[in-house]
C-alpha positions as CSV (number, residue, x, y, z in Angstrom):
1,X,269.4,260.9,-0.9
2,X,266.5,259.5,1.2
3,X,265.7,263.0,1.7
4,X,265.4,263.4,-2.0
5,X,262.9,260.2,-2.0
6,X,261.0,260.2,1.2
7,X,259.4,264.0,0.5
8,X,257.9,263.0,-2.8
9,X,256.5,259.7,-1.4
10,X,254.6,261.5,1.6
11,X,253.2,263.8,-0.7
12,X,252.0,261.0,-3.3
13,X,250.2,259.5,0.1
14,X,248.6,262.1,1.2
15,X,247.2,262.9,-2.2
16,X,246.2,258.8,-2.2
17,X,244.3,259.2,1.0
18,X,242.5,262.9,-0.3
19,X,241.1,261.2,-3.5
20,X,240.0,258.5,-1.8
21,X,237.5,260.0,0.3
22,X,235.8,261.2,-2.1
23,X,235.6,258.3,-4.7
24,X,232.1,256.8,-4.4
25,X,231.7,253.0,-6.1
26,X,229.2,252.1,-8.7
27,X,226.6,249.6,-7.8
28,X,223.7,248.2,-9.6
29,X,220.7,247.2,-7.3
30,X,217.8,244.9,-9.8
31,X,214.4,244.3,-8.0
32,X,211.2,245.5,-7.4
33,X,210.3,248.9,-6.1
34,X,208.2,248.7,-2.6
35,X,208.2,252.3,-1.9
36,X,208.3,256.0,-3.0
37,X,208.9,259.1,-1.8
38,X,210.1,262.4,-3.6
39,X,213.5,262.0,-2.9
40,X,214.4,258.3,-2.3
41,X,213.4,254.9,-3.8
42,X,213.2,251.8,-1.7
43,X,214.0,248.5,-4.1
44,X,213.4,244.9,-2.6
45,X,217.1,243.4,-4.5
46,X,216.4,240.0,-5.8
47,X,219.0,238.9,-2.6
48,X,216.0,239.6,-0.3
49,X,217.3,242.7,1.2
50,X,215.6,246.3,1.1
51,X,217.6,249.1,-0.3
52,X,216.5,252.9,0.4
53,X,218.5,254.4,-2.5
54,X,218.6,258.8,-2.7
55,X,217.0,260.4,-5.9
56,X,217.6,263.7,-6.5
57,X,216.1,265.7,-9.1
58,X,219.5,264.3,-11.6
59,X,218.2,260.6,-11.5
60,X,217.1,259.8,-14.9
61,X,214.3,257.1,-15.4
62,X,214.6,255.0,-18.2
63,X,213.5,251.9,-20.0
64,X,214.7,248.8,-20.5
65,X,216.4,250.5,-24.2
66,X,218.0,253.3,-21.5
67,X,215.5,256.0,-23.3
68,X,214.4,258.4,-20.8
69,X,210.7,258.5,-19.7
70,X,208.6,260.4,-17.4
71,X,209.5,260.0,-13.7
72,X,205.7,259.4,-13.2
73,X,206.4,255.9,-14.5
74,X,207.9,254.9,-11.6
75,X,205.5,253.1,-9.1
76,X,205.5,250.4,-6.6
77,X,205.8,247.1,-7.8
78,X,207.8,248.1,-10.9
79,X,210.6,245.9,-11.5
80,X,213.8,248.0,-11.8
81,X,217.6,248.4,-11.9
82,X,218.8,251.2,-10.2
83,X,222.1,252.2,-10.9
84,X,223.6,254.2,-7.8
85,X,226.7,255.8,-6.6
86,X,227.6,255.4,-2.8
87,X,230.5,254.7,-0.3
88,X,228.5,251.3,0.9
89,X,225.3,249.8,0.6
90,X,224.2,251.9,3.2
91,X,224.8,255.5,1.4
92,X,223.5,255.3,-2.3
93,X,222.1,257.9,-4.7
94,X,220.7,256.8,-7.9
95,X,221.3,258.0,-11.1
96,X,219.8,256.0,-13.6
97,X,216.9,253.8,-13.0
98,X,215.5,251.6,-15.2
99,X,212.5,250.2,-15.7
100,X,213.1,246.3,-16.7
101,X,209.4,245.6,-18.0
102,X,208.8,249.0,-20.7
């Protein structure tokens, strides 16, 4: 009987731990862009901290309505909420970034 039980329950685990790695967490970053470069953003977050966010080719820009708008909008100093996907703080890529004053 525990044989019965015990051999679906390591498999349910295992399949726990596999999905789990690769489940990224949604976080939304609003401040003030301080620098640019092709691929990445860096947002200064209304907490005080600097954020270097990945932006691939995918990350939309939008305004403050979520229509999309030329990436060429984007500049330093433009206030912003960058909506990112990441394991941590640490490892984000954008995908939507909105610019809070068009």
């Amino acid at each position: 009987m525990t044989r019965i039980i015990v051999g679906p329950m390591r498999f349910a685990i295992a399949a726990a731990i596999v999905v789990s790695m690769f489940v990224h967490e949604k976080f939304r970053i609003v401040g003030s862009v301080v620098a640019l470069k092709k691929d990445e953003i860096a947002v200064k977050a209304i907490d005080g901290a600097t954020y270097e966010i990945d932006m691939d080719d995918g990350a939309v820009v939008t305004d403050k309505n979520h229509q999309k708008v030329d990436r060429s909008q984007l500049k330093v100093g433009a206030s912003v909420v960058v909506l990112a996907l990441g394991h941590d703080m640490f490892d984000l890529e954008a995908f939507e970034i909105q610019l809070v004053d068009r």
